[in-house]
N, C-alpha and C positions, 0 to 999 in steps of 0.2 A: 424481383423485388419481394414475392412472396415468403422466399425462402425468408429473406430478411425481420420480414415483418414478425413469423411466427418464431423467429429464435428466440430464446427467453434475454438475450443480449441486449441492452440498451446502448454499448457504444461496441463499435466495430473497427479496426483499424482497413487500411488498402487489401494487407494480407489476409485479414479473415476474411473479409468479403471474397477475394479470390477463390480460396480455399472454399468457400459457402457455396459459390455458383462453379464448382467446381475448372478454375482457369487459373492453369498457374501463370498468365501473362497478368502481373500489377497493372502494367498501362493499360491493357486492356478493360479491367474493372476501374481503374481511375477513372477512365472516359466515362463508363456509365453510371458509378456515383454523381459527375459531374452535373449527366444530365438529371436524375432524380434529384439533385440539388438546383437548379434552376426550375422543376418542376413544384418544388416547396415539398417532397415527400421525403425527401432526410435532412439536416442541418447538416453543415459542417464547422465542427471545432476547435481544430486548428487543421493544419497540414495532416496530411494522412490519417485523421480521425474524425470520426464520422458518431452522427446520433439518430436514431430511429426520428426524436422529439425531444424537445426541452425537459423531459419527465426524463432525461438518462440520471443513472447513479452516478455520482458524484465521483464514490470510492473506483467502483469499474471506471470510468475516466481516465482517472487517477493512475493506476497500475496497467493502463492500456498505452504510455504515452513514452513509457522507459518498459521492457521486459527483458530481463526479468527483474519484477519487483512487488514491493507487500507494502499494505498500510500501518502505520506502527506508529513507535514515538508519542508522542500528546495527544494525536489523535484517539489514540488507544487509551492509553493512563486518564484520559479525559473520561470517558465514556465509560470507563469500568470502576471511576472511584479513585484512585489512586492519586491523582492529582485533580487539585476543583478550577482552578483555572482553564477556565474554556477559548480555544483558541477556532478561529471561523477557519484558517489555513489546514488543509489536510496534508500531515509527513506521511513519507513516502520513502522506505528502504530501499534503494537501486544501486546503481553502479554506477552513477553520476550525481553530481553537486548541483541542482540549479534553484533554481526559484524563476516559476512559472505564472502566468496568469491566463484560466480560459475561460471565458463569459464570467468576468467577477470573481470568480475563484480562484483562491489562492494554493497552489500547489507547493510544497518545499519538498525536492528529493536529496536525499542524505545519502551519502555514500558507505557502503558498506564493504571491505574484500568479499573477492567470488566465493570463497570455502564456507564464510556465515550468508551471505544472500542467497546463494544456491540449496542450502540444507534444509530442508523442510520443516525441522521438529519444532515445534511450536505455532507452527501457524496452519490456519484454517482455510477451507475454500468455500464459501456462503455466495451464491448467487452471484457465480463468474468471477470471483472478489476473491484476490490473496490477502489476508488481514492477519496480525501474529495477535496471540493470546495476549493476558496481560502478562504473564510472565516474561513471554519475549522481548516485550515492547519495551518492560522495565531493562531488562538486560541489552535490548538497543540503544538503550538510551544510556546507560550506565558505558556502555562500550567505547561512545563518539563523547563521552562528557566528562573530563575528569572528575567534578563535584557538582551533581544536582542534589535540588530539596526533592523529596515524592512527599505531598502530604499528608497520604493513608496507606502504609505500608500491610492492613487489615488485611485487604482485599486479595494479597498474594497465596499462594498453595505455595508453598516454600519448597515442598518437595519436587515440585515443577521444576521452581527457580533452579534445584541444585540438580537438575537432570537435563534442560537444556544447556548449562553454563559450561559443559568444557566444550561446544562447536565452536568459540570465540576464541581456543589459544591465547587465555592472555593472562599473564600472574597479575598484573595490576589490576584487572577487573574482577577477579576472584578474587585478592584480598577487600577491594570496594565493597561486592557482595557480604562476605560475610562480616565487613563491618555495620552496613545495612542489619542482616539479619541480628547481629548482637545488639545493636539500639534498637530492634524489633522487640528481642525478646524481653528485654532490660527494660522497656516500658509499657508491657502486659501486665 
């Protein structure tokens, strides 16, 4: 339990825990989360995930629940300016479509093909947490939407935008982009 406590990890799945107490039998660390959760010394948040305490991150959650995957979408364009509409739901780039709920929270994971969910550039790794930049996010989002509003396009590094944009393969989201960036520039 030690090991647990001191990892700077707030949520753990079956398999890290194994990995942590060094056992690569999952049933065998099931059973013993099992018991540390009738003892009240972890939570459990859903099936095979696990929380030190009610003080886990949100975002770590989040990206513990589908892997591989990164925080992005509104979540992101929220937080950096880009869009003001604030959404309580944290998106979530995976390789599956659902829409989750864990202790009140609301989870939406958006599907992405393997070649852009798997490719690193643009996103970040902050305290266990895959999160994409705002450029990513905007171009995640641009990617799964035929036509959204962003309502502060200020906030982008444009040079970003044009240097993660060909890992998405896509002529239709590259001409989107640069009609973006023309009503970008056309209203500075």
């Amino acid at each position: 339990m030690t090991i647990l406590l001191r990892s700077p990890k707030t949520v753990f799945s079956t398999k890290d825990v194994a990995l942590l107490w060094g056992n690569k039998a999952e049933t065998a660390a099931r059973m013993r989360l099992s018991q540390y959760i009738k003892k009240g010394k972890l939570i459990r948040l859903r099936q095979g995930i696990y929380a030190k305490d009610e003080n886990y991150n949100p975002f770590e959650l989040a990206t513990r629940i589908y892997t591989p995957s990164y925080v992005s979408f509104e979540t992101v364009l929220t937080r950096s300016g880009i869009n003001f509409q604030y959404y309580e739901t944290i998106f979530v780039a995976s390789y599956v479509t659902r829409e989750i709920k864990v202790k009140e929270r609301n989870i939406s994971f958006i599907k992405m093909k393997d070649f852009v969910l798997t490719n690193t550039k643009g996103i970040d790794h902050l305290n266990d947490v895959a999160i994409a930049t705002k450029e990513r996010a905007f171009l995640d989002r641009i990617y799964v939407s035929k036509d959204y509003h962003f309502d502060n396009l200020d906030a982008l590094d444009w040079d970003k935008v044009f240097d993660i944009l060909p890992i998405y393969r896509n002529k239709r989201m590259e001409k989107k982009v640069d009609e973006y960036f023309k009503d970008y520039k056309d209203n500075k």
